[in-house]
PDB file with one MODEL, atoms N, CA, C and O in Angstrom:
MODEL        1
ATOM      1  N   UNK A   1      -4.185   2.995 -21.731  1.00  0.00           N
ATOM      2  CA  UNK A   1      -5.040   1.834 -21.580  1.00  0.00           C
ATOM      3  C   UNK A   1      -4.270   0.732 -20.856  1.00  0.00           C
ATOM      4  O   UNK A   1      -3.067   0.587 -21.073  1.00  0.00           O
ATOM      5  N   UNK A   2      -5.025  -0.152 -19.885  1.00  0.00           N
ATOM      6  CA  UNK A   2      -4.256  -0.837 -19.454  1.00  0.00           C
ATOM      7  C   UNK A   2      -4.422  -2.329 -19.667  1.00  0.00           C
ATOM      8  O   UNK A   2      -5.508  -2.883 -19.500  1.00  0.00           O
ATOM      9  N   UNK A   3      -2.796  -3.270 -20.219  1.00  0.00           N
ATOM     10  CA  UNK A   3      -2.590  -4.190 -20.641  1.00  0.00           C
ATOM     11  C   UNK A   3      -2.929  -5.188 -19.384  1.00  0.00           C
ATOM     12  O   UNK A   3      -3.177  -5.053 -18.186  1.00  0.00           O
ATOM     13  N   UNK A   4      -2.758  -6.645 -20.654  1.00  0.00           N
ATOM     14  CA  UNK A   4      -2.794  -7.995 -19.919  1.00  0.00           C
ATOM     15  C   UNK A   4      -1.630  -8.113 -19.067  1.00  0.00           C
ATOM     16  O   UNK A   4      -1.670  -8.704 -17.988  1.00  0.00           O
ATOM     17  N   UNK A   5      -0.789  -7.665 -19.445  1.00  0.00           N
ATOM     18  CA  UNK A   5       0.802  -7.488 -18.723  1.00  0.00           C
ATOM     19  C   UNK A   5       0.565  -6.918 -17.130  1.00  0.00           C
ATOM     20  O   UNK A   5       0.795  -7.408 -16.024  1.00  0.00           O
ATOM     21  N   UNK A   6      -0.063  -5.523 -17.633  1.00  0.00           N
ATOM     22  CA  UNK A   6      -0.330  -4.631 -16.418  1.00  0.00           C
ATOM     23  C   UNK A   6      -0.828  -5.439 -15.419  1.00  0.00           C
ATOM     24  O   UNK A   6      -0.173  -5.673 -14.404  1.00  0.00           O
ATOM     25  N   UNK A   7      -2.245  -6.016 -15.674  1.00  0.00           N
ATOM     26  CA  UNK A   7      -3.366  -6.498 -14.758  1.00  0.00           C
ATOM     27  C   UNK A   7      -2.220  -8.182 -14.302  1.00  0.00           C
ATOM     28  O   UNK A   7      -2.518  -8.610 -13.187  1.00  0.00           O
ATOM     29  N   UNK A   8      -1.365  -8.814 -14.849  1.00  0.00           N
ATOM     30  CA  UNK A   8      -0.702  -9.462 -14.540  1.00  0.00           C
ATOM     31  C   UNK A   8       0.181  -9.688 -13.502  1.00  0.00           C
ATOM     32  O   UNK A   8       0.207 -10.488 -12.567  1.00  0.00           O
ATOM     33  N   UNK A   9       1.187  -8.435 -14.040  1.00  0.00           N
ATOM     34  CA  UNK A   9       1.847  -7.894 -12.873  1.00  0.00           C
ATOM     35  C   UNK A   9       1.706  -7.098 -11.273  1.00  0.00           C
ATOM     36  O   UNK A   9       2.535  -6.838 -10.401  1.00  0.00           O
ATOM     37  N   UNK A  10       0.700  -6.946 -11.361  1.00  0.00           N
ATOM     38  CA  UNK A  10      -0.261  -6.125 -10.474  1.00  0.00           C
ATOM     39  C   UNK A  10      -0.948  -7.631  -9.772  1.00  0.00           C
ATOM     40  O   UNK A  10      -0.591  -7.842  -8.613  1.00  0.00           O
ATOM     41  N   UNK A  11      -1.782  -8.542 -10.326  1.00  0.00           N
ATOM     42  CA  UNK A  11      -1.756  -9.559  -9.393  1.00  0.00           C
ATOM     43  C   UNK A  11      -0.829 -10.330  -8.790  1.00  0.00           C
ATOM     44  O   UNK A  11      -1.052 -11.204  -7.952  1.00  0.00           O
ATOM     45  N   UNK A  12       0.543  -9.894  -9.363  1.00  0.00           N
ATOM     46  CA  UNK A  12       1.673 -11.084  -8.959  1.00  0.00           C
ATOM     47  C   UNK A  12       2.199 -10.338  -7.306  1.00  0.00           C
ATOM     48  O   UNK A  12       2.685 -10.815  -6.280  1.00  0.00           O
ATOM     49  N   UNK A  13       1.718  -8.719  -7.822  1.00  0.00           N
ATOM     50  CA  UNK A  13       2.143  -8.144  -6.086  1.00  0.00           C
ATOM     51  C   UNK A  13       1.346  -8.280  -5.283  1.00  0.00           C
ATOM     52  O   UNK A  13       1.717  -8.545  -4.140  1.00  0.00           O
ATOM     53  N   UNK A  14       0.149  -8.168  -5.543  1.00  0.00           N
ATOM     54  CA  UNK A  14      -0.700  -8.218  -4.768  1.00  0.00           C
ATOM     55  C   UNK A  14      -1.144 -10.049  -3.979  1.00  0.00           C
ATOM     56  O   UNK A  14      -2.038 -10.361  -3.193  1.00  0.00           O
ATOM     57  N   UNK A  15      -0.298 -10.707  -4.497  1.00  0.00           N
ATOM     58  CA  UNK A  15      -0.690 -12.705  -4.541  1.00  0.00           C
ATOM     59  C   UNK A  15      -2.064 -13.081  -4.816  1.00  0.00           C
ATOM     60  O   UNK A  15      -2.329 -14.151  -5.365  1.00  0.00           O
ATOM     61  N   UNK A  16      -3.136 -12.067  -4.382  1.00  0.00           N
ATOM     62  CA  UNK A  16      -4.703 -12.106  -4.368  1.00  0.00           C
ATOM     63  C   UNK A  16      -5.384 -11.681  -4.073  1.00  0.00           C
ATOM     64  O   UNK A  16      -5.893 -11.611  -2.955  1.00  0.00           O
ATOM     65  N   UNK A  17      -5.708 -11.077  -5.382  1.00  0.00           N
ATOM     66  CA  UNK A  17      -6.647  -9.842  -5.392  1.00  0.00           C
ATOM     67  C   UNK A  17      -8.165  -9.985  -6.285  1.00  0.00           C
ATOM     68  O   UNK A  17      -7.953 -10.891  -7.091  1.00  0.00           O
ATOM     69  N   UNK A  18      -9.404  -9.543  -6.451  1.00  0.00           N
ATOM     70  CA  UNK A  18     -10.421  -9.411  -7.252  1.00  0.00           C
ATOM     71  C   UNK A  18     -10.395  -8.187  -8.144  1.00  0.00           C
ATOM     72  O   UNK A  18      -9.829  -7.117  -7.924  1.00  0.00           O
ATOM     73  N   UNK A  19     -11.170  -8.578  -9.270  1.00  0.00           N
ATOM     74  CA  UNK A  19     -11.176  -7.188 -10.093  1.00  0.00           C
ATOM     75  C   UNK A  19     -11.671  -6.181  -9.693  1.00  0.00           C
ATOM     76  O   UNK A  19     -11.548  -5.337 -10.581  1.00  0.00           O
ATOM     77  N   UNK A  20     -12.431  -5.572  -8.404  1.00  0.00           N
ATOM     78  CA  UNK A  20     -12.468  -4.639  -8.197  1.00  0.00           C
ATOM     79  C   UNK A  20     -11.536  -3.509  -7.738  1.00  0.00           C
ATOM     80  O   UNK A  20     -11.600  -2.298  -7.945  1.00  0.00           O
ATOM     81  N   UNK A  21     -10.367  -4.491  -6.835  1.00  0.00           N
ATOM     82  CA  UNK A  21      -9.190  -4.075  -6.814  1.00  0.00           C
ATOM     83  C   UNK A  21      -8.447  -3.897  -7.621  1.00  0.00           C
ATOM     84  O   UNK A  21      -8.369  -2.676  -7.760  1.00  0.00           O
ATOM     85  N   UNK A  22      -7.907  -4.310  -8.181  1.00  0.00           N
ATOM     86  CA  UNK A  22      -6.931  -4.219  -9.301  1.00  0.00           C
ATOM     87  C   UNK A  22      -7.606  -2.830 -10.523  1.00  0.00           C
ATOM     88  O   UNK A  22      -6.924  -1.991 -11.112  1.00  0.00           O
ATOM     89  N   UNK A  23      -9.047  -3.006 -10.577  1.00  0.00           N
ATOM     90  CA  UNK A  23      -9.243  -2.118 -11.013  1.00  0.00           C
ATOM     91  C   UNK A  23      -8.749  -0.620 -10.563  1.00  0.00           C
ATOM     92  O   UNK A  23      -7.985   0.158 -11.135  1.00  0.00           O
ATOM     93  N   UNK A  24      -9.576  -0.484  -9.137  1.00  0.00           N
ATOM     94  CA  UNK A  24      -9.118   0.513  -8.761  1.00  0.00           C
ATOM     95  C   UNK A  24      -7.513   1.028  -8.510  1.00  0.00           C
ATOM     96  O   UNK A  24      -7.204   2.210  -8.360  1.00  0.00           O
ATOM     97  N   UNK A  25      -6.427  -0.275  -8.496  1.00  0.00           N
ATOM     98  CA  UNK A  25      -5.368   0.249  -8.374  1.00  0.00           C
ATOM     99  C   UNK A  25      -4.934   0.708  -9.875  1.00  0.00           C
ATOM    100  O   UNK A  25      -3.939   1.428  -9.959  1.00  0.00           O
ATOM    101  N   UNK A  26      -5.589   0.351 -11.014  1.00  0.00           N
ATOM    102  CA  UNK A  26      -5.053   0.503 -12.669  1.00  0.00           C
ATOM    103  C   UNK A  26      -5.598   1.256 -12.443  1.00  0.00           C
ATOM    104  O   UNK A  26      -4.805   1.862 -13.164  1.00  0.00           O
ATOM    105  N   UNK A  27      -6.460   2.196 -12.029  1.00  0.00           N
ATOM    106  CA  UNK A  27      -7.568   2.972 -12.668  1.00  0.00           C
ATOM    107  C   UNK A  27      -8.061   2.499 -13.834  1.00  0.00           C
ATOM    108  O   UNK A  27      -7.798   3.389 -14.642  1.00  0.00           O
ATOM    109  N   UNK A  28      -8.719   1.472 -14.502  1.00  0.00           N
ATOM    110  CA  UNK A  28      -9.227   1.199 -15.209  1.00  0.00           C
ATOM    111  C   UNK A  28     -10.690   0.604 -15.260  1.00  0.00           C
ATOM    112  O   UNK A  28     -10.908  -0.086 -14.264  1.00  0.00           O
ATOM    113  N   UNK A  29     -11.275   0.643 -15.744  1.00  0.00           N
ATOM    114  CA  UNK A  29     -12.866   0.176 -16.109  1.00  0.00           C
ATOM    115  C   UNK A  29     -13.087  -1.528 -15.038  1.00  0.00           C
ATOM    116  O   UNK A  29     -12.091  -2.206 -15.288  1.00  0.00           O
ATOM    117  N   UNK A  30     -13.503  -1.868 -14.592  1.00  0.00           N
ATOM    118  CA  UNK A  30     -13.635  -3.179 -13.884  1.00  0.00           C
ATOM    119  C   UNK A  30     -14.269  -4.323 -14.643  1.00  0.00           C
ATOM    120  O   UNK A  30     -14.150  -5.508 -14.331  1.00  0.00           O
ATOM    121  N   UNK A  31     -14.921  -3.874 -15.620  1.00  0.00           N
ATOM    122  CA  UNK A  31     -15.269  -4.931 -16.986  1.00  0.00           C
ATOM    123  C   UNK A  31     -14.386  -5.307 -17.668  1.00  0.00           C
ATOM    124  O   UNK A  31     -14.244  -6.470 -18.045  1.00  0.00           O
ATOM    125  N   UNK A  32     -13.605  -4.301 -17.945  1.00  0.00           N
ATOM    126  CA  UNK A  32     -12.253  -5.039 -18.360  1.00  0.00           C
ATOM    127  C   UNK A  32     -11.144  -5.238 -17.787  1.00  0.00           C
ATOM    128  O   UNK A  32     -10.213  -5.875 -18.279  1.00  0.00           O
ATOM    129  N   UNK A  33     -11.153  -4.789 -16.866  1.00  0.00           N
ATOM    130  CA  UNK A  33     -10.226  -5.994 -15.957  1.00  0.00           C
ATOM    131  C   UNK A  33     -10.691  -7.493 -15.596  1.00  0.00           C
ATOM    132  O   UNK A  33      -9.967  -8.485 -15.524  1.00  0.00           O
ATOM    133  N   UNK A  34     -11.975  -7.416 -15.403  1.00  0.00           N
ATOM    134  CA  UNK A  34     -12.688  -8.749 -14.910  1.00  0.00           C
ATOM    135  C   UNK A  34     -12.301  -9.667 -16.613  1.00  0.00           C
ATOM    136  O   UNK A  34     -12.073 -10.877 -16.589  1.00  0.00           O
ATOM    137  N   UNK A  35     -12.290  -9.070 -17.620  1.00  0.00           N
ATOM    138  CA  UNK A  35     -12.183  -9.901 -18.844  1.00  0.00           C
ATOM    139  C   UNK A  35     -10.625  -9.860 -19.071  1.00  0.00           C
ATOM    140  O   UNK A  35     -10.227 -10.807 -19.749  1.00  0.00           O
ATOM    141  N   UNK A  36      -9.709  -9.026 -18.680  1.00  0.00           N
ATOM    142  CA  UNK A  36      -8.207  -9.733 -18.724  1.00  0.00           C
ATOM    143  C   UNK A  36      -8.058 -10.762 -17.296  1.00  0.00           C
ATOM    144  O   UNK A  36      -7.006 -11.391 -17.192  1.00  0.00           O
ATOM    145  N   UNK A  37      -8.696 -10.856 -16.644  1.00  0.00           N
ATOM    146  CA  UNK A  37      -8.895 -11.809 -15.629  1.00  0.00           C
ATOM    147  C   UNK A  37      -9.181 -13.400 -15.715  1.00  0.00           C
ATOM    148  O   UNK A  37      -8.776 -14.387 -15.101  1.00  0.00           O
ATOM    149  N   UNK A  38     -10.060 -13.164 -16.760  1.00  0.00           N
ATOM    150  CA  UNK A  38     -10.849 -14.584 -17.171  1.00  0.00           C
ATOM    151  C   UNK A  38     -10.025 -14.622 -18.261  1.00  0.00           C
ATOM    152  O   UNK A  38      -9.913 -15.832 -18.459  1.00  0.00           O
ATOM    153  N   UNK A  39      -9.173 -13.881 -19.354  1.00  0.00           N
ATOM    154  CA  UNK A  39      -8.104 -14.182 -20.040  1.00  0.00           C
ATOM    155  C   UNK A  39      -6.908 -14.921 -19.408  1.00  0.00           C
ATOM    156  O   UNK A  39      -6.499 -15.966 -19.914  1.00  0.00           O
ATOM    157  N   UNK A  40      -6.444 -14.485 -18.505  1.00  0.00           N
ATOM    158  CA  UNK A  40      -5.417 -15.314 -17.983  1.00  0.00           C
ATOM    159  C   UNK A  40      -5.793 -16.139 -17.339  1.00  0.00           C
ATOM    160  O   UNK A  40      -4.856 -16.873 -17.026  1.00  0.00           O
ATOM    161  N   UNK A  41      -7.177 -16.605 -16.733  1.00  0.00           N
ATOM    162  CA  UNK A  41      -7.318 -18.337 -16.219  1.00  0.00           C
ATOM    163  C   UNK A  41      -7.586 -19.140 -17.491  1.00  0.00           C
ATOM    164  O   UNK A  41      -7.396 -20.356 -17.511  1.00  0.00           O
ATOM    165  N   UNK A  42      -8.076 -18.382 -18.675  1.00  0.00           N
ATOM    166  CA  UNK A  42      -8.477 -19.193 -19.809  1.00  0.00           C
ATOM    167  C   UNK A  42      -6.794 -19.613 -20.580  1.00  0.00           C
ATOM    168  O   UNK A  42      -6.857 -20.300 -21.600  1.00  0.00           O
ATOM    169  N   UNK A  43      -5.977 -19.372 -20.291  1.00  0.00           N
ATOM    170  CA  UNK A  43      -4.416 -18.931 -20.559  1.00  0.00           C
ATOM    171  C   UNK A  43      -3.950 -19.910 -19.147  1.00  0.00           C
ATOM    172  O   UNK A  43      -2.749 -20.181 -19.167  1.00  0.00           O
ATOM    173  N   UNK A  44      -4.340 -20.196 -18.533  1.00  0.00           N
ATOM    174  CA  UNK A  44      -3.981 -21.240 -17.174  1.00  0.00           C
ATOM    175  C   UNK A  44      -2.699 -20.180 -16.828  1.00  0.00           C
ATOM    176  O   UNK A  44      -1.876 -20.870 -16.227  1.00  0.00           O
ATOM    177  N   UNK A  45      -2.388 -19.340 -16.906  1.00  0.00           N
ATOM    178  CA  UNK A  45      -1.633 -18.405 -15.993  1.00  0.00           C
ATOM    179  C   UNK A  45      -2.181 -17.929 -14.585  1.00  0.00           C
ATOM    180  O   UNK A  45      -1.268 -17.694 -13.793  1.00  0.00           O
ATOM    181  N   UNK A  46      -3.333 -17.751 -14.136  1.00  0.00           N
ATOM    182  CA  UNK A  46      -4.302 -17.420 -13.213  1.00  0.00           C
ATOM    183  C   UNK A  46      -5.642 -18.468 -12.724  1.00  0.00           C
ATOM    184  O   UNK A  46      -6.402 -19.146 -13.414  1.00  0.00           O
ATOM    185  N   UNK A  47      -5.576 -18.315 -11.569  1.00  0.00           N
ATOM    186  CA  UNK A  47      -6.558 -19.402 -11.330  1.00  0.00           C
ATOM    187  C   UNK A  47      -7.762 -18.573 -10.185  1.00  0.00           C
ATOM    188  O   UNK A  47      -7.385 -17.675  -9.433  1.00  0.00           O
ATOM    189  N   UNK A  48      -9.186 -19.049 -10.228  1.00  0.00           N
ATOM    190  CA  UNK A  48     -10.075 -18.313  -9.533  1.00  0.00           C
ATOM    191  C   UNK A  48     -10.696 -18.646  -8.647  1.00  0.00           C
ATOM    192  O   UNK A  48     -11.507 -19.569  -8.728  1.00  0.00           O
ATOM    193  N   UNK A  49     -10.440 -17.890  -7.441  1.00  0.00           N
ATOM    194  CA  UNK A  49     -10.732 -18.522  -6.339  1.00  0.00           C
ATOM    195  C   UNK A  49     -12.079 -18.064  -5.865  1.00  0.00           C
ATOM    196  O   UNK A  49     -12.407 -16.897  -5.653  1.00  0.00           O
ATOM    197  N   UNK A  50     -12.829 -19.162  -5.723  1.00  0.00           N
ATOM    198  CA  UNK A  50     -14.342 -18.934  -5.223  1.00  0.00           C
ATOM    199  C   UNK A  50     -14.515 -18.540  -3.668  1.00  0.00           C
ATOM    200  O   UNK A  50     -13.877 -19.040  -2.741  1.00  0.00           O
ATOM    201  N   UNK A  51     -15.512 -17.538  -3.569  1.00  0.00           N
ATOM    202  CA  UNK A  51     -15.663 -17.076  -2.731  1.00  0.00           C
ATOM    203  C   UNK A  51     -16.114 -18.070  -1.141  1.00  0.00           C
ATOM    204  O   UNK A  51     -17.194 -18.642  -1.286  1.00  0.00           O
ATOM    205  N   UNK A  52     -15.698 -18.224  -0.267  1.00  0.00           N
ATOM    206  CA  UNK A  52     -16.372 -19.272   0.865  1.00  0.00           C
ATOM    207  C   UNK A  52     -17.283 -18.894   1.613  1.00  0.00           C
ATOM    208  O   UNK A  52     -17.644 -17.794   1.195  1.00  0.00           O
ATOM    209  N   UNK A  53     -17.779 -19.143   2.362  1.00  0.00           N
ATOM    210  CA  UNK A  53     -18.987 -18.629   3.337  1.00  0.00           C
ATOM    211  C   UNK A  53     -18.029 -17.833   4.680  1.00  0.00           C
ATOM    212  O   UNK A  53     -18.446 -16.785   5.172  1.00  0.00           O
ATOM    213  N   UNK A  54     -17.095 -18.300   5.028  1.00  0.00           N
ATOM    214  CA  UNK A  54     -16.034 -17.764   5.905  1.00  0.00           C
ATOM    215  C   UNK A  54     -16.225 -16.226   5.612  1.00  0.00           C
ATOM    216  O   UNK A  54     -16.639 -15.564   4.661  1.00  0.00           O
ATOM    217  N   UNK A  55     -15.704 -15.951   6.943  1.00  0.00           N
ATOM    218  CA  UNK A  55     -16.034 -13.996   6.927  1.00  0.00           C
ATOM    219  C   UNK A  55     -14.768 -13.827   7.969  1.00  0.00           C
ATOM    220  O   UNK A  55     -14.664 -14.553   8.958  1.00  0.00           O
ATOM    221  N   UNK A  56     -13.873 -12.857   7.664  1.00  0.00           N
ATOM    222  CA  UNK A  56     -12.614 -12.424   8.730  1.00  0.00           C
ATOM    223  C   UNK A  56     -13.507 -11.958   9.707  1.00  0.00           C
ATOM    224  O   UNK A  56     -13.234 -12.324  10.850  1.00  0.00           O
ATOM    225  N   UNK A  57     -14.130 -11.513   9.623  1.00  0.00           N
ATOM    226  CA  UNK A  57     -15.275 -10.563  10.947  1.00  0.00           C
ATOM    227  C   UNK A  57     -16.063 -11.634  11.637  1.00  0.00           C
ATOM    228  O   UNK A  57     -16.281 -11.577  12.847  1.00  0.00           O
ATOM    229  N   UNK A  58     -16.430 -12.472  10.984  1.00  0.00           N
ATOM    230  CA  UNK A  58     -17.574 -13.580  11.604  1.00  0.00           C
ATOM    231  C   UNK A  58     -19.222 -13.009  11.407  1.00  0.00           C
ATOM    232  O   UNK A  58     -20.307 -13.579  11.525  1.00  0.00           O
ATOM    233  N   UNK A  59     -18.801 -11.504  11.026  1.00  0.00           N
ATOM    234  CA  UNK A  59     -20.340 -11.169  11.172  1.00  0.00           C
ATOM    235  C   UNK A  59     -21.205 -11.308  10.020  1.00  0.00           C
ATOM    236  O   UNK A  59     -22.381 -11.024  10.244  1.00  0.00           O
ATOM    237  N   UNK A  60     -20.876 -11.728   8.667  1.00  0.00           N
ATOM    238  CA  UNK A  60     -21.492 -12.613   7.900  1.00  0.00           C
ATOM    239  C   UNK A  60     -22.836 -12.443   7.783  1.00  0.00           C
ATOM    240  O   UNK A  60     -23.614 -11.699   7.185  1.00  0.00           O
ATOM    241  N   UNK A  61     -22.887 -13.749   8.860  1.00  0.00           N
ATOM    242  CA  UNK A  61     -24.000 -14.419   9.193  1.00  0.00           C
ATOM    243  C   UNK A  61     -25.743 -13.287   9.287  1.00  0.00           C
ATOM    244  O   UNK A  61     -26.898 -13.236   8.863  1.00  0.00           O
ATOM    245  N   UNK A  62     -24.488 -12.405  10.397  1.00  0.00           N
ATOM    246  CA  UNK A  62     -25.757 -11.279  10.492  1.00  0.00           C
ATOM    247  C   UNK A  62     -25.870 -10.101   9.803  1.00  0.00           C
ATOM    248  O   UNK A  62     -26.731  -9.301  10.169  1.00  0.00           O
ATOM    249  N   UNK A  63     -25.114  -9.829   8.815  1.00  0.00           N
ATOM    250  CA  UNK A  63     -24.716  -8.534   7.843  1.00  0.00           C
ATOM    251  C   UNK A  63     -26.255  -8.782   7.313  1.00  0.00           C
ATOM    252  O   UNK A  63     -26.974  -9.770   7.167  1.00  0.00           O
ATOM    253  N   UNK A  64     -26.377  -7.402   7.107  1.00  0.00           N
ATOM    254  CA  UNK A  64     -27.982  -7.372   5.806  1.00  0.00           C
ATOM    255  C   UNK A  64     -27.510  -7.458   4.885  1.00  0.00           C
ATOM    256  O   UNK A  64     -28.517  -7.487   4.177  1.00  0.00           O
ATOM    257  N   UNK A  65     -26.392  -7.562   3.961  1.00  0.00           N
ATOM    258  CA  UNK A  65     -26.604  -7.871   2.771  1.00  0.00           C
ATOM    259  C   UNK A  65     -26.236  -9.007   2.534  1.00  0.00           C
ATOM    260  O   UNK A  65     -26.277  -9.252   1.329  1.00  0.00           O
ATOM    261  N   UNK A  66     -25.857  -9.902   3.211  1.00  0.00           N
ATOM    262  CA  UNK A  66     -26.097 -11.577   3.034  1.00  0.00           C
ATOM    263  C   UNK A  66     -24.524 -11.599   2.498  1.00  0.00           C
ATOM    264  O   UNK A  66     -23.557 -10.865   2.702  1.00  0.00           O
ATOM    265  N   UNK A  67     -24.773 -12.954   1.612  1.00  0.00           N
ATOM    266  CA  UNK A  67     -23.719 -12.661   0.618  1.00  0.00           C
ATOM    267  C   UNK A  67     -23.390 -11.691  -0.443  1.00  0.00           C
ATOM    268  O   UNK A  67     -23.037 -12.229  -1.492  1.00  0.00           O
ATOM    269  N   UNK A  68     -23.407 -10.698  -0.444  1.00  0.00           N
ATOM    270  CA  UNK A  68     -23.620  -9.525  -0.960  1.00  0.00           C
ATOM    271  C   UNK A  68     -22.329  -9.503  -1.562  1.00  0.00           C
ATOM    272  O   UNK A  68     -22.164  -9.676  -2.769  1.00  0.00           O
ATOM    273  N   UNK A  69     -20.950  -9.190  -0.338  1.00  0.00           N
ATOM    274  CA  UNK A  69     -19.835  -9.135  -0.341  1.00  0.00           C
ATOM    275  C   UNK A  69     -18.813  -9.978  -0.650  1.00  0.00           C
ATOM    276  O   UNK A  69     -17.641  -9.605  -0.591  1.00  0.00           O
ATOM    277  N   UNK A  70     -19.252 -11.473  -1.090  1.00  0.00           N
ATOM    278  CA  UNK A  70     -18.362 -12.340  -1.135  1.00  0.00           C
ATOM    279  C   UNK A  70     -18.243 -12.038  -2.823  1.00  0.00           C
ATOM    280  O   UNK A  70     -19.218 -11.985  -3.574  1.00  0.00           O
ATOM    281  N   UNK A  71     -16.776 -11.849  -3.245  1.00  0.00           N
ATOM    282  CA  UNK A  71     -16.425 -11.997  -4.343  1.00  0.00           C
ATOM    283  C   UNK A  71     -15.530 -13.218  -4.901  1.00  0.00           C
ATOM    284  O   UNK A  71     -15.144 -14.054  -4.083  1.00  0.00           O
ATOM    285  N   UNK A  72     -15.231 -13.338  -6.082  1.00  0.00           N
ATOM    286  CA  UNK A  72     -14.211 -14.064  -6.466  1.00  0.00           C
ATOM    287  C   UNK A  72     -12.748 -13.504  -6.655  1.00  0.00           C
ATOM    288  O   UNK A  72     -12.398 -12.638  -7.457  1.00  0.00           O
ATOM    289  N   UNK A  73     -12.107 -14.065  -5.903  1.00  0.00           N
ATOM    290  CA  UNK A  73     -10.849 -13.378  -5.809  1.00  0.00           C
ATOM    291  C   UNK A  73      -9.666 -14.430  -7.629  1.00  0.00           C
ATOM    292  O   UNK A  73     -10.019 -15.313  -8.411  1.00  0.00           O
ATOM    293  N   UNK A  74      -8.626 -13.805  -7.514  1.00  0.00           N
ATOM    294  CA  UNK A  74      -7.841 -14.307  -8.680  1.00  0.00           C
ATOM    295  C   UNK A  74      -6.319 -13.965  -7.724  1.00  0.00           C
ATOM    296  O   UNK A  74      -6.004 -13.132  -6.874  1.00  0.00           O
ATOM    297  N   UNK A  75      -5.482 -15.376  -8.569  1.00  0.00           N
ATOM    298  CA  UNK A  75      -4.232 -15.803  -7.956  1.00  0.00           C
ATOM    299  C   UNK A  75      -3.386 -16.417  -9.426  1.00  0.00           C
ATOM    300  O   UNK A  75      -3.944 -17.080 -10.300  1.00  0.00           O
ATOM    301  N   UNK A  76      -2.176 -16.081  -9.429  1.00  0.00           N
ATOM    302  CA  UNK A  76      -1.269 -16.640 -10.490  1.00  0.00           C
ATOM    303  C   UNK A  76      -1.086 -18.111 -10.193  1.00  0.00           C
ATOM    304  O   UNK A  76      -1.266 -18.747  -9.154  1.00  0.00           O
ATOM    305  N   UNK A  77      -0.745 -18.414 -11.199  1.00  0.00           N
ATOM    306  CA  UNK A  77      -0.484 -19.924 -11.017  1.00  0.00           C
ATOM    307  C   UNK A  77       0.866 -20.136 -11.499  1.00  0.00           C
ATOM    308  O   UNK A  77       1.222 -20.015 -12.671  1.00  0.00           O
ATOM    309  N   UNK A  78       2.086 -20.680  -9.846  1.00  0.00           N
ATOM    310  CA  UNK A  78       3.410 -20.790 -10.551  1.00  0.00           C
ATOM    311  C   UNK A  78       3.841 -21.690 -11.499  1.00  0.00           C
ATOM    312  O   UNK A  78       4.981 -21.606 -11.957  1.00  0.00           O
TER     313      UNK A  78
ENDMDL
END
């Protein structure tokens, strides 16, 4: 099973990542990663970064699924 430690350390390599990632790199469930996630911003160890309208592609705007793709990403806090 994977710890608060785990999902910790795993964001500290990654600098910023979302729980879908981290999931998939733990192999673990993404519900509970998303809830050791919101444990460590509730713990002010982690802080959550809201998704922007900005797109690396630009194509956004015209994608069919809109904002579909914008997630909330998570970052340690030194």
């Amino acid at each position: 099973m994977t710890t608060l430690i785990e999902v910790r350390d795993s964001l500290a390599l990654a600098g910023r990542a979302d729980a879908r990632q981290l999931s998939q790199q733990l192999k673990a469930p993404q519900p509970l990663v998303q809830a050791m996630l919101e444990r460590l911003v509730a713990m002010r160890k982690a802080e959550a970064i809201e998704a922007d309208d900005s797109c690396l592609s630009g194509s956004c705007k015209s994608c069919a699924d809109g904002k579909k793709c914008l997630t909330v990403s998570y970052t340690l806090i030194n």
